[in-house]
PDB file of N, CA, C, O and CB in Angstrom:
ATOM      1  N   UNK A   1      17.010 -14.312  -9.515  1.00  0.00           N
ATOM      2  CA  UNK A   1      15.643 -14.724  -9.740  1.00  0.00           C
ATOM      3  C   UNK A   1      15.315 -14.702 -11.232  1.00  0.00           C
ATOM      4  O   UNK A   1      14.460 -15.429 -11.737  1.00  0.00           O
ATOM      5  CB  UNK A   1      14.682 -13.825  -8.964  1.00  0.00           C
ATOM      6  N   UNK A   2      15.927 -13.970 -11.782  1.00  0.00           N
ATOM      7  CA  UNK A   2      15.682 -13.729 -12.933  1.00  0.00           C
ATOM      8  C   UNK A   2      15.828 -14.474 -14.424  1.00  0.00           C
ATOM      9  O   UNK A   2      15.193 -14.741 -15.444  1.00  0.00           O
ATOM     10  CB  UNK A   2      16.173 -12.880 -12.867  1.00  0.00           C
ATOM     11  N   UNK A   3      17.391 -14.637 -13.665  1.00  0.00           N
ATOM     12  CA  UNK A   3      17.991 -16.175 -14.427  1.00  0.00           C
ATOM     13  C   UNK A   3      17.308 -17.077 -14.222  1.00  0.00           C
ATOM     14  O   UNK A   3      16.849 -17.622 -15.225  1.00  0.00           O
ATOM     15  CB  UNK A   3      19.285 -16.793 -14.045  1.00  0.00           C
ATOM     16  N   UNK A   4      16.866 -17.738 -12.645  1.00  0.00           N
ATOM     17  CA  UNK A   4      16.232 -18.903 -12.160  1.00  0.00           C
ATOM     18  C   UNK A   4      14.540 -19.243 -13.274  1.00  0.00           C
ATOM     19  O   UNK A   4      13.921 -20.210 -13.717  1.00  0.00           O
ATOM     20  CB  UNK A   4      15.934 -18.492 -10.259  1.00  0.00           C
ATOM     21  N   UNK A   5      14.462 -17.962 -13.274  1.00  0.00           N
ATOM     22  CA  UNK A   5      12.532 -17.910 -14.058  1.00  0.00           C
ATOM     23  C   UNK A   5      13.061 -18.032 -15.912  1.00  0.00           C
ATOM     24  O   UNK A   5      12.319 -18.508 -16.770  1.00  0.00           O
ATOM     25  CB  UNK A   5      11.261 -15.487 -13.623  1.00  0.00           C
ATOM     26  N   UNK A   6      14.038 -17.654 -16.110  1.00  0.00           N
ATOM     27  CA  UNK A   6      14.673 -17.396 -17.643  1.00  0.00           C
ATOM     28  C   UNK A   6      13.838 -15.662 -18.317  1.00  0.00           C
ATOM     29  O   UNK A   6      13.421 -15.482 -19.461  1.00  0.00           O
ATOM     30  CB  UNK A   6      14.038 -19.182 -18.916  1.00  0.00           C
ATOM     31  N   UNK A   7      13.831 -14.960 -17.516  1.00  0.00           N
ATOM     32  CA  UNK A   7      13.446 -13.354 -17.859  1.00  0.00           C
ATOM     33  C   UNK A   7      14.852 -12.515 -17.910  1.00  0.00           C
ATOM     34  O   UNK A   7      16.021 -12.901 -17.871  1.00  0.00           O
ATOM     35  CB  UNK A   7      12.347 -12.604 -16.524  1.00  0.00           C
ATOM     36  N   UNK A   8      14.247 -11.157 -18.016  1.00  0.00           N
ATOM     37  CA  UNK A   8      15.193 -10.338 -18.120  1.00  0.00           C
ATOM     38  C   UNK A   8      15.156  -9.832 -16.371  1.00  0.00           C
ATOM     39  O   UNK A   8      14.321 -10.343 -15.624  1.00  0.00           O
ATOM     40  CB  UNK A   8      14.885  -9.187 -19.421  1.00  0.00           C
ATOM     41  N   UNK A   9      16.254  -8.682 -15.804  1.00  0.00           N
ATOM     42  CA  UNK A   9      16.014  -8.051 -14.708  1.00  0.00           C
ATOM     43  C   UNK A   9      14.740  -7.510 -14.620  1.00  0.00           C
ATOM     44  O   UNK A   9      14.007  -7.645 -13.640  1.00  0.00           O
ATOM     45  CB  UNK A   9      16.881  -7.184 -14.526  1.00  0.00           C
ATOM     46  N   UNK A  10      14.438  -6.833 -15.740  1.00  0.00           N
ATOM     47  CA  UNK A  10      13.451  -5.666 -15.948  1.00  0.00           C
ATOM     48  C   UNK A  10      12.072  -6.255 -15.466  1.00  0.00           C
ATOM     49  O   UNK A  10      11.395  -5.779 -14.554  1.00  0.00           O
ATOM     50  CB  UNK A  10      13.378  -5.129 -17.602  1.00  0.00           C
ATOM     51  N   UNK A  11      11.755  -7.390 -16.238  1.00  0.00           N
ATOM     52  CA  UNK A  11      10.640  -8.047 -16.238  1.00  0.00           C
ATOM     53  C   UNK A  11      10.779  -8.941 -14.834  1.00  0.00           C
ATOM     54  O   UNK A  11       9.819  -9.661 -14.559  1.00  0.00           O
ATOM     55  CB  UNK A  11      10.470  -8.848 -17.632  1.00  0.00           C
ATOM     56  N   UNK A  12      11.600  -8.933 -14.191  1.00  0.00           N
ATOM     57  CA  UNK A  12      11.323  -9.640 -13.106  1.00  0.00           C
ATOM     58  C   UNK A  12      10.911  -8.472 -11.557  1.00  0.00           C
ATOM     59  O   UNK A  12      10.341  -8.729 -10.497  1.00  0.00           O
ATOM     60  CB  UNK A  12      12.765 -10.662 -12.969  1.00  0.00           C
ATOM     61  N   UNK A  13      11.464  -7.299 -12.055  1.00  0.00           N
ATOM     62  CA  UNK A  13      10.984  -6.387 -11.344  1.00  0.00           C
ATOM     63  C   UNK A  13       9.431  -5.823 -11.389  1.00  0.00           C
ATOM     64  O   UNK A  13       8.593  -5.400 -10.593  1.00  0.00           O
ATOM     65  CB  UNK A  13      11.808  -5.518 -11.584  1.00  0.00           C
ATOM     66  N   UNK A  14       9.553  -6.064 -12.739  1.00  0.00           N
ATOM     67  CA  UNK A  14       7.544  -5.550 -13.078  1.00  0.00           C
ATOM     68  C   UNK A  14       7.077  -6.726 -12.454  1.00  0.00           C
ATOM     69  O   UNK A  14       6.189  -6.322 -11.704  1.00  0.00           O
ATOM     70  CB  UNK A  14       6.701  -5.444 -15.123  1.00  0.00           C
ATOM     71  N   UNK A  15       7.175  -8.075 -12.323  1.00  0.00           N
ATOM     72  CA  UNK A  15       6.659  -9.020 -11.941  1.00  0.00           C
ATOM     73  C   UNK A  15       6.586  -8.679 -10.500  1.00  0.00           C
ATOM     74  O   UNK A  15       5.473  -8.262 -10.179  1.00  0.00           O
ATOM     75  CB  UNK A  15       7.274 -10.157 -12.359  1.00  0.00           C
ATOM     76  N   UNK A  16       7.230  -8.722  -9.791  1.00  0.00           N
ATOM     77  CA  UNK A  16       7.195  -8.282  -8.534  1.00  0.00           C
ATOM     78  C   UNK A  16       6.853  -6.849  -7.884  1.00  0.00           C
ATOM     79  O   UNK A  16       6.538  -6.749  -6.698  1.00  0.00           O
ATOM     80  CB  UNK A  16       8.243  -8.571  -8.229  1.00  0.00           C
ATOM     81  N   UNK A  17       6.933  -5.840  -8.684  1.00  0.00           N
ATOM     82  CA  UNK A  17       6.188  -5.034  -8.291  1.00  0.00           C
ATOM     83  C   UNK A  17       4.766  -4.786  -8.567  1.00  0.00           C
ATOM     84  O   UNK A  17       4.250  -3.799  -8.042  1.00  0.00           O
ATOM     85  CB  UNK A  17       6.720  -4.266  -8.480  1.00  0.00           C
ATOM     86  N   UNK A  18       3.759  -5.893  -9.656  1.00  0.00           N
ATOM     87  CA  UNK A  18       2.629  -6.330  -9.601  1.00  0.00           C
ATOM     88  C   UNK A  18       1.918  -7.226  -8.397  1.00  0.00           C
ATOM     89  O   UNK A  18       0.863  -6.960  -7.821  1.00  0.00           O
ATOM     90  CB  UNK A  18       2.650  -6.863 -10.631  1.00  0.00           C
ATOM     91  N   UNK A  19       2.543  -8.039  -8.243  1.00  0.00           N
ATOM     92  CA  UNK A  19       2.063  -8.475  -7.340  1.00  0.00           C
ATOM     93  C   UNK A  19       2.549  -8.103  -6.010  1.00  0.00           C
ATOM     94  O   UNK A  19       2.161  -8.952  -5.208  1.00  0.00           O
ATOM     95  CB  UNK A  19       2.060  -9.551  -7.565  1.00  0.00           C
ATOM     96  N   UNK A  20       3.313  -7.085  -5.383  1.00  0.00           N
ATOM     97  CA  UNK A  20       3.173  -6.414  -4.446  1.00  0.00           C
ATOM     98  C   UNK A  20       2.220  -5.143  -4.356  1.00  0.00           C
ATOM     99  O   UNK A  20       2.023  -4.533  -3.305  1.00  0.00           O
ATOM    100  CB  UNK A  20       4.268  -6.208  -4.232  1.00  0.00           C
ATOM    101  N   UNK A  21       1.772  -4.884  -5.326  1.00  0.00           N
ATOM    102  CA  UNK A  21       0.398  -3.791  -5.423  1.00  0.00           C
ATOM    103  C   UNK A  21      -0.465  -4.656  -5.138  1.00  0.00           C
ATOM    104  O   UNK A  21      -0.974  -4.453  -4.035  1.00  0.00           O
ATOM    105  CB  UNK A  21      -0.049  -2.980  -6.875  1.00  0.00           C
ATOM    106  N   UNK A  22      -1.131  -6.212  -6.085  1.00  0.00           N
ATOM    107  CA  UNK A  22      -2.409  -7.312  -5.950  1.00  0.00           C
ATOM    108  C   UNK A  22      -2.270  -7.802  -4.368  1.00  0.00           C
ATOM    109  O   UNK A  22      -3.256  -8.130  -3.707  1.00  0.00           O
ATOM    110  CB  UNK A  22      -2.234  -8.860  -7.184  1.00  0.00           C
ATOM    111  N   UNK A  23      -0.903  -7.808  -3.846  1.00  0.00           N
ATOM    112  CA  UNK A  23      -1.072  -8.615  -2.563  1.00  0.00           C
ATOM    113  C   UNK A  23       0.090  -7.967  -1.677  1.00  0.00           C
ATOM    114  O   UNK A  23       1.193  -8.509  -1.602  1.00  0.00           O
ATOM    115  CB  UNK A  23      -0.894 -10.379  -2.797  1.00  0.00           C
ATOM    116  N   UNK A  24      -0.241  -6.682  -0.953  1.00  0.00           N
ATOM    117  CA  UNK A  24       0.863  -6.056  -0.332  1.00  0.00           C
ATOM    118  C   UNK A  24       1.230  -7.087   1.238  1.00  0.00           C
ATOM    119  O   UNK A  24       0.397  -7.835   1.750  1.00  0.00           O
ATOM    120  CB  UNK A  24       0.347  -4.265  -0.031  1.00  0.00           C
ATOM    121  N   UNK A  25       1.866  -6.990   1.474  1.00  0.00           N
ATOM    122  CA  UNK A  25       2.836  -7.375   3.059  1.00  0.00           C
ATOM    123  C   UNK A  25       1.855  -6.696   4.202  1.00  0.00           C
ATOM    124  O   UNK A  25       1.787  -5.467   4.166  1.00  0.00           O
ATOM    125  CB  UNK A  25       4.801  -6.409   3.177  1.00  0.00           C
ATOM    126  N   UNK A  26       1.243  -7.248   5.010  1.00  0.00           N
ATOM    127  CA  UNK A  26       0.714  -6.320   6.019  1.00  0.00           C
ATOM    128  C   UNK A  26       1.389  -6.065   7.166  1.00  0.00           C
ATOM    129  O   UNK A  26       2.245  -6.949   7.131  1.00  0.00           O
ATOM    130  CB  UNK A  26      -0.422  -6.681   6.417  1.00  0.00           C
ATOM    131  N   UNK A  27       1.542  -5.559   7.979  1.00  0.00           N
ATOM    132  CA  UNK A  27       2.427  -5.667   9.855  1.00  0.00           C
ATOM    133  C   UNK A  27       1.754  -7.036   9.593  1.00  0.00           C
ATOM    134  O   UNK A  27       0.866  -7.540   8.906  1.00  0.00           O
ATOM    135  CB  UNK A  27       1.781  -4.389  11.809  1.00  0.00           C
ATOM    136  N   UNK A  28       2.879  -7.419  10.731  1.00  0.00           N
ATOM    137  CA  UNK A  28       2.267  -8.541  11.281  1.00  0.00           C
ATOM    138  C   UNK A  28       3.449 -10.000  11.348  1.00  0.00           C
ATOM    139  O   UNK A  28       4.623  -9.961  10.981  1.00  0.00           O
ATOM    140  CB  UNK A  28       0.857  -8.792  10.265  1.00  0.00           C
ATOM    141  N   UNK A  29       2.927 -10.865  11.758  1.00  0.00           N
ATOM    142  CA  UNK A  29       3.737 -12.064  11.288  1.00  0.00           C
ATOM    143  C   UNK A  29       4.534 -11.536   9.361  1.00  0.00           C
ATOM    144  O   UNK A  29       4.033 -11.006   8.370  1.00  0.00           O
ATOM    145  CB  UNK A  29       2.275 -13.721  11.256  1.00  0.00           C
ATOM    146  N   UNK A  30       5.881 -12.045   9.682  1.00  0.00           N
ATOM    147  CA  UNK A  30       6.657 -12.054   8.356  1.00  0.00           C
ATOM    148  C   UNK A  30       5.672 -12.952   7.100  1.00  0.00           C
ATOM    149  O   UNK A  30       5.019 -13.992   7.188  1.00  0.00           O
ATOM    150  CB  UNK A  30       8.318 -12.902   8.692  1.00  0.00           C
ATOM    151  N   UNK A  31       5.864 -12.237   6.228  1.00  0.00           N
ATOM    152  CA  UNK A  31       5.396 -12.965   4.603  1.00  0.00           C
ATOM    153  C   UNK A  31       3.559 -13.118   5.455  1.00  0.00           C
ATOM    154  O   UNK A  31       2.991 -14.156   5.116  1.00  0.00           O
ATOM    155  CB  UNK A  31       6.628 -15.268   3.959  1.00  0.00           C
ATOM    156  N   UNK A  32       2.834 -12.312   6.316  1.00  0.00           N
ATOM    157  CA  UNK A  32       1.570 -12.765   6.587  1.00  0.00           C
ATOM    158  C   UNK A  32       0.438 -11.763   5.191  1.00  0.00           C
ATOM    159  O   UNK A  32       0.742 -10.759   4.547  1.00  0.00           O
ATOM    160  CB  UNK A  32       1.255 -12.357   8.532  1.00  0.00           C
ATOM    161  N   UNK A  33      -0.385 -12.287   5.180  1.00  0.00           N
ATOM    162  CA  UNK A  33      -1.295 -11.413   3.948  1.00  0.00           C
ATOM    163  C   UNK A  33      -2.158 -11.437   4.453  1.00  0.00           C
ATOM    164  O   UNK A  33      -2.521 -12.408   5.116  1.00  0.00           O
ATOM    165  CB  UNK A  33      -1.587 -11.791   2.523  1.00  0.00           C
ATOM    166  N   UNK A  34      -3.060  -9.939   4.271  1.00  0.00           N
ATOM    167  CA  UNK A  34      -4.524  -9.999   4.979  1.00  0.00           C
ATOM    168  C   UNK A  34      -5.153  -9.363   3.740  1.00  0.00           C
ATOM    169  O   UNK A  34      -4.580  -8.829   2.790  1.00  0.00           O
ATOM    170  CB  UNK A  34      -4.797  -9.062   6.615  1.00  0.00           C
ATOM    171  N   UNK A  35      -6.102  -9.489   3.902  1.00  0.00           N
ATOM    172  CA  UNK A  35      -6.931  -8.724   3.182  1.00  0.00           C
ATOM    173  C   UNK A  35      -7.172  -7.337   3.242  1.00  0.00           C
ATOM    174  O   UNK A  35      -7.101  -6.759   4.327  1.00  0.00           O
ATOM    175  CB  UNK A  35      -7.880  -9.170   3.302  1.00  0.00           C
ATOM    176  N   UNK A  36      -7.462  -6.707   2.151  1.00  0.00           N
ATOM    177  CA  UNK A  36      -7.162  -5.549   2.090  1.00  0.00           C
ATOM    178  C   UNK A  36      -8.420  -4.590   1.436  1.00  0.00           C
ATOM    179  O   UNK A  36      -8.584  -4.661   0.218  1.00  0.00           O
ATOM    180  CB  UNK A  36      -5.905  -5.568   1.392  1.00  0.00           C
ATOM    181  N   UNK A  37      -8.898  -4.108   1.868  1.00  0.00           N
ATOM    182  CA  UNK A  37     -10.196  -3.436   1.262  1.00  0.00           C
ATOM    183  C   UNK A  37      -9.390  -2.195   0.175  1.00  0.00           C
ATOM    184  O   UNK A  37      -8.668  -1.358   0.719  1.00  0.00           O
ATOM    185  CB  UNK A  37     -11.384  -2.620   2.760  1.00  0.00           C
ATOM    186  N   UNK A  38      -9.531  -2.172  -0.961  1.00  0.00           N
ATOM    187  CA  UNK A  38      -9.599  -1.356  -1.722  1.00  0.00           C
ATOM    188  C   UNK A  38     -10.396  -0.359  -2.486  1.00  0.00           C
ATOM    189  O   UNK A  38     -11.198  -1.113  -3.036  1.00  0.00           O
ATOM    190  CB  UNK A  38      -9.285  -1.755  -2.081  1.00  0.00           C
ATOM    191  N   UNK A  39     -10.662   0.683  -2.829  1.00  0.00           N
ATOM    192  CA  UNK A  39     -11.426   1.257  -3.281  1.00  0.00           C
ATOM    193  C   UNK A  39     -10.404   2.478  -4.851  1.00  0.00           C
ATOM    194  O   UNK A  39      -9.436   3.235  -4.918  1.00  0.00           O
ATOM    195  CB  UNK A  39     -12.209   1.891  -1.804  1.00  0.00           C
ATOM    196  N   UNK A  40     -11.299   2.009  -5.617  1.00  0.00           N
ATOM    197  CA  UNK A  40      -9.810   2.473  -7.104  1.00  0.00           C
ATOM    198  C   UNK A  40      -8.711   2.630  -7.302  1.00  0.00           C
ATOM    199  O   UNK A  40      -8.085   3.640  -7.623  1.00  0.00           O
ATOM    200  CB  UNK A  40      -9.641   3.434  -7.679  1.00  0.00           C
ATOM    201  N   UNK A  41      -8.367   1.483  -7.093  1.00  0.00           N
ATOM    202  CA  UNK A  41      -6.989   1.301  -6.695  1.00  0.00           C
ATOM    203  C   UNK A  41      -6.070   1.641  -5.701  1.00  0.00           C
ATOM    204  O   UNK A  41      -4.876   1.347  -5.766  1.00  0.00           O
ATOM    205  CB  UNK A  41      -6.518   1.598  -7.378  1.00  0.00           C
ATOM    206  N   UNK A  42      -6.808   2.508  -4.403  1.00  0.00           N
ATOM    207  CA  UNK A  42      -5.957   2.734  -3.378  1.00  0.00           C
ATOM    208  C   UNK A  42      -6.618   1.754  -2.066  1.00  0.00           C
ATOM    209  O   UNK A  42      -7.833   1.598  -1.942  1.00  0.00           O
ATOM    210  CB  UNK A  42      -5.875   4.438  -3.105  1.00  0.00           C
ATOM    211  N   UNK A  43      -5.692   1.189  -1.211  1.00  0.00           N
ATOM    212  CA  UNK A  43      -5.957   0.913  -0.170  1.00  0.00           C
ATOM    213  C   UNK A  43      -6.603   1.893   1.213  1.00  0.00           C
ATOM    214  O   UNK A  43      -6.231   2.778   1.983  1.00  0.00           O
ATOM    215  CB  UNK A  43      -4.942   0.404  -0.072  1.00  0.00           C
ATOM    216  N   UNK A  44      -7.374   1.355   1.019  1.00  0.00           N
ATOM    217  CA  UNK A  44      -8.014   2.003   2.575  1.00  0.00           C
ATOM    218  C   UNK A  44      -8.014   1.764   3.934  1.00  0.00           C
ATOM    219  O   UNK A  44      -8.573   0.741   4.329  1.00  0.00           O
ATOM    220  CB  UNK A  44      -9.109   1.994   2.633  1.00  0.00           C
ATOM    221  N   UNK A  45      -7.404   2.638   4.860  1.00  0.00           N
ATOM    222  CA  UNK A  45      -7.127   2.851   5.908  1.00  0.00           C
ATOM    223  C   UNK A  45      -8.136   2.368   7.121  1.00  0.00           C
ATOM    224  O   UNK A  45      -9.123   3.016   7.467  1.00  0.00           O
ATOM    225  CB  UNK A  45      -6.869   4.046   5.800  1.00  0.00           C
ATOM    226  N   UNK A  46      -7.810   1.392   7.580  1.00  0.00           N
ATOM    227  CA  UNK A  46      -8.769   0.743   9.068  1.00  0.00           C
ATOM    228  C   UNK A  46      -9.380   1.897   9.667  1.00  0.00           C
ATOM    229  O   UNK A  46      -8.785   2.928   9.981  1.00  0.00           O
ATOM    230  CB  UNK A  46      -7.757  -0.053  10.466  1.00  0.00           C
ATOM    231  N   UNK A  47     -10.590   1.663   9.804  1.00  0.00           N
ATOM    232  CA  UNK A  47     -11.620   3.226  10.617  1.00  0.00           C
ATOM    233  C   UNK A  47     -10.997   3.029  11.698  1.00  0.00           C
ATOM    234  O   UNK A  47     -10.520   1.950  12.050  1.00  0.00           O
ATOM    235  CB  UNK A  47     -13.619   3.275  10.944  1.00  0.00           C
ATOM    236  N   UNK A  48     -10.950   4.257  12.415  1.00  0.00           N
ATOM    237  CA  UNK A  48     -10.655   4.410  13.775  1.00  0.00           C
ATOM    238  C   UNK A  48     -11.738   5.097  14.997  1.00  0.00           C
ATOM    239  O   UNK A  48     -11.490   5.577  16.103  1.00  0.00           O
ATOM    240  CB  UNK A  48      -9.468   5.194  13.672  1.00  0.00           C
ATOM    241  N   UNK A  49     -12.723   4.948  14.426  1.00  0.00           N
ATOM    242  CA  UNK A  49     -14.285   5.077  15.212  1.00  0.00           C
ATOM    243  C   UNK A  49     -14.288   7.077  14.903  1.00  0.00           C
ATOM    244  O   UNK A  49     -15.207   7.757  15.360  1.00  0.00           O
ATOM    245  CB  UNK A  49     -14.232   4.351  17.645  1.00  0.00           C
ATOM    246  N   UNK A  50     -13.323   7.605  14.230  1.00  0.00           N
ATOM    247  CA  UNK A  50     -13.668   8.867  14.214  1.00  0.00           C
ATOM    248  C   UNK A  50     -14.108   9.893  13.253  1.00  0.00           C
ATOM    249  O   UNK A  50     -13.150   9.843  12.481  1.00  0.00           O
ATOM    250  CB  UNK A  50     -12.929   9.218  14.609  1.00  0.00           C
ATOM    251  N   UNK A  51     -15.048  10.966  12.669  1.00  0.00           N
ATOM    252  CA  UNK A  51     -14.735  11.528  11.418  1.00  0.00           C
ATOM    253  C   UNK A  51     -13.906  12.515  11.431  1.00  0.00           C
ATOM    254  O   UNK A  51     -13.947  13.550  12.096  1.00  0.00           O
ATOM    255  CB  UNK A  51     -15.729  11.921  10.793  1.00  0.00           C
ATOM    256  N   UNK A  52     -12.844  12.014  10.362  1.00  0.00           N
ATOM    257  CA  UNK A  52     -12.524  13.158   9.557  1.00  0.00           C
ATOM    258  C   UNK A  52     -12.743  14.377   8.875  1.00  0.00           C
ATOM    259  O   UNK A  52     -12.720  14.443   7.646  1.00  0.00           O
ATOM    260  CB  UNK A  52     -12.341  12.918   9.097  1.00  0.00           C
ATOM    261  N   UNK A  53     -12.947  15.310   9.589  1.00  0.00           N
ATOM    262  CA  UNK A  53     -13.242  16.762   8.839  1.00  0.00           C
ATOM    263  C   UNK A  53     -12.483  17.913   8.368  1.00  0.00           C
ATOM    264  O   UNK A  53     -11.518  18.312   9.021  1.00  0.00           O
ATOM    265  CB  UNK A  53     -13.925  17.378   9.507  1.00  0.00           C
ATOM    266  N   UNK A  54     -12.809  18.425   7.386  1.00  0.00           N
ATOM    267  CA  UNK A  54     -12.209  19.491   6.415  1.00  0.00           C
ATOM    268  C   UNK A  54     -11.391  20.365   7.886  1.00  0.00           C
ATOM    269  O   UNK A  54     -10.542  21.123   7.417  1.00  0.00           O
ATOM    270  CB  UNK A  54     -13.719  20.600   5.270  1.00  0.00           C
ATOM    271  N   UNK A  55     -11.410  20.427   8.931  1.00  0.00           N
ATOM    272  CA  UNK A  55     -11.166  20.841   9.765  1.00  0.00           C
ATOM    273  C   UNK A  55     -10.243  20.706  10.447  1.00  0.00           C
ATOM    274  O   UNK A  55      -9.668  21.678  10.938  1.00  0.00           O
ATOM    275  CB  UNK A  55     -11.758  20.796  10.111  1.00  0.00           C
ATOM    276  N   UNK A  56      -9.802  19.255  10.686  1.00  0.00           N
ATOM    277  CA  UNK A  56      -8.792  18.889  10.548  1.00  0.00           C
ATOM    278  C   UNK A  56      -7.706  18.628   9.998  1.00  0.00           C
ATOM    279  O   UNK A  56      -6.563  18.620  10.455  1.00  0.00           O
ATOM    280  CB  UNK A  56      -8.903  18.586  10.688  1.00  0.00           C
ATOM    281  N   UNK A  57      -8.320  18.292   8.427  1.00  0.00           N
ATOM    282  CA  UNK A  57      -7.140  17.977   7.154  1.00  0.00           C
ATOM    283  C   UNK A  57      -6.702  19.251   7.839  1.00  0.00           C
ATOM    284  O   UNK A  57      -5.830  18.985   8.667  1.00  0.00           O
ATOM    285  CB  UNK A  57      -7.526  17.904   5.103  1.00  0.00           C
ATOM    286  N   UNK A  58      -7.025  20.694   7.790  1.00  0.00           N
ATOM    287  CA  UNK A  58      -6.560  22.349   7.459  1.00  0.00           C
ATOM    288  C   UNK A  58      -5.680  22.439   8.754  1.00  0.00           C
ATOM    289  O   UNK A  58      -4.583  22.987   8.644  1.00  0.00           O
ATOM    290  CB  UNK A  58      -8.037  23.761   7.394  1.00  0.00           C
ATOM    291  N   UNK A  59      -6.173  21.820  10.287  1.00  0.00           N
ATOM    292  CA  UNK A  59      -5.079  21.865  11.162  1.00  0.00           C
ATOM    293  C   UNK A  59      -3.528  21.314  11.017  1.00  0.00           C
ATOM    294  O   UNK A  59      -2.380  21.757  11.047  1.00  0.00           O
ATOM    295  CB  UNK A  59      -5.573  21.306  12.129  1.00  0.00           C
ATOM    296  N   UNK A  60      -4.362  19.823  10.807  1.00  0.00           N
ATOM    297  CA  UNK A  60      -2.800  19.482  10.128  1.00  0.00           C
ATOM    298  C   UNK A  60      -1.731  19.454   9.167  1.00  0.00           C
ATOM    299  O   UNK A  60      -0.595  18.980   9.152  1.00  0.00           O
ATOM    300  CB  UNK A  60      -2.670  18.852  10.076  1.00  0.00           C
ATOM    301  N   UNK A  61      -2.849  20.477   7.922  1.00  0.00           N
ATOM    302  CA  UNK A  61      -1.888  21.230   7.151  1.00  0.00           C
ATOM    303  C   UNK A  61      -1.279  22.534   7.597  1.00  0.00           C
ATOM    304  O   UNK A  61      -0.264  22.926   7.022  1.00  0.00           O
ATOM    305  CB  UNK A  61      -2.452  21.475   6.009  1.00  0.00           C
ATOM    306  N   UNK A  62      -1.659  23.033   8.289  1.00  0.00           N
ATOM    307  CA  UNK A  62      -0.983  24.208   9.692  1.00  0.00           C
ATOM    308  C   UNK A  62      -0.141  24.150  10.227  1.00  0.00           C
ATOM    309  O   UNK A  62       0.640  25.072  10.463  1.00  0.00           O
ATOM    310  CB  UNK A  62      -1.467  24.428  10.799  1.00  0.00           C
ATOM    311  N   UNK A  63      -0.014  22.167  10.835  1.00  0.00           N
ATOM    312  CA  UNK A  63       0.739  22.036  11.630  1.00  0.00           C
ATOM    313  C   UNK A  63       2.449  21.547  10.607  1.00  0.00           C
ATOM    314  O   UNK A  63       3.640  21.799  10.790  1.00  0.00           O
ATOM    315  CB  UNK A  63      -0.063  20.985  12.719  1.00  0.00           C
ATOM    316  N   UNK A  64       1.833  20.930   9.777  1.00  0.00           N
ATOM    317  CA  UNK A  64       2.980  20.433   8.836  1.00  0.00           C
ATOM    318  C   UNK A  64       3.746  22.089   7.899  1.00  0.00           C
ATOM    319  O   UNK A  64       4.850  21.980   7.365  1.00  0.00           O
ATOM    320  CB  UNK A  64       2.039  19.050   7.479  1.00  0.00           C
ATOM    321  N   UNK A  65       3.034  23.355   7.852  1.00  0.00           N
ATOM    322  CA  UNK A  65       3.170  24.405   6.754  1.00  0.00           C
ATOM    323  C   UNK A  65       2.684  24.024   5.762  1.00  0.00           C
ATOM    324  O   UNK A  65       3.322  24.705   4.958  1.00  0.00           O
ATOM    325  CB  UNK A  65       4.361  24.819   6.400  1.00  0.00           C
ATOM    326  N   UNK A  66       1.997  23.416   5.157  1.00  0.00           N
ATOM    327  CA  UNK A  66       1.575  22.918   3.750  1.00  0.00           C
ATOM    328  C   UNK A  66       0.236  24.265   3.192  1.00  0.00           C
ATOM    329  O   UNK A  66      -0.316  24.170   2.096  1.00  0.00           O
ATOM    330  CB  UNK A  66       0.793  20.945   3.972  1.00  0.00           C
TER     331      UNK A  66
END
């Protein structure tokens, strides 16, 4: 690819690992893109109708030893 564009390896890797952060792969159909709600730079996780409480993070740091 690299040759094909006339770059170096290096720069063809930053290239592609930019725009797999701007436009990640979702499940789904191969090469499909959805939209993606972000909030400072991290992607955010589809609600699942439930809250999350300090209560839980602490169980499942219990359950993992953390």
């Amino acid at each position: 690819m690299a040759r094909r564009e006339g770059s170096t390896t290096g720069e063809m890797i930053s290239t592609l690992a930019r725009r797999g952060l701007v436009n990640p792969v979702v499940k789904g159909t191969k090469n499909t893109r959805k939209s993606i709600v972000m909030r400072g730079g991290v992607p955010l996780l589809a609600s699942r109708g439930e809250l999350v409480t300090l209560e839980h993070v602490q169980n499942l740091m219990d359950q993992e030893g953390i």
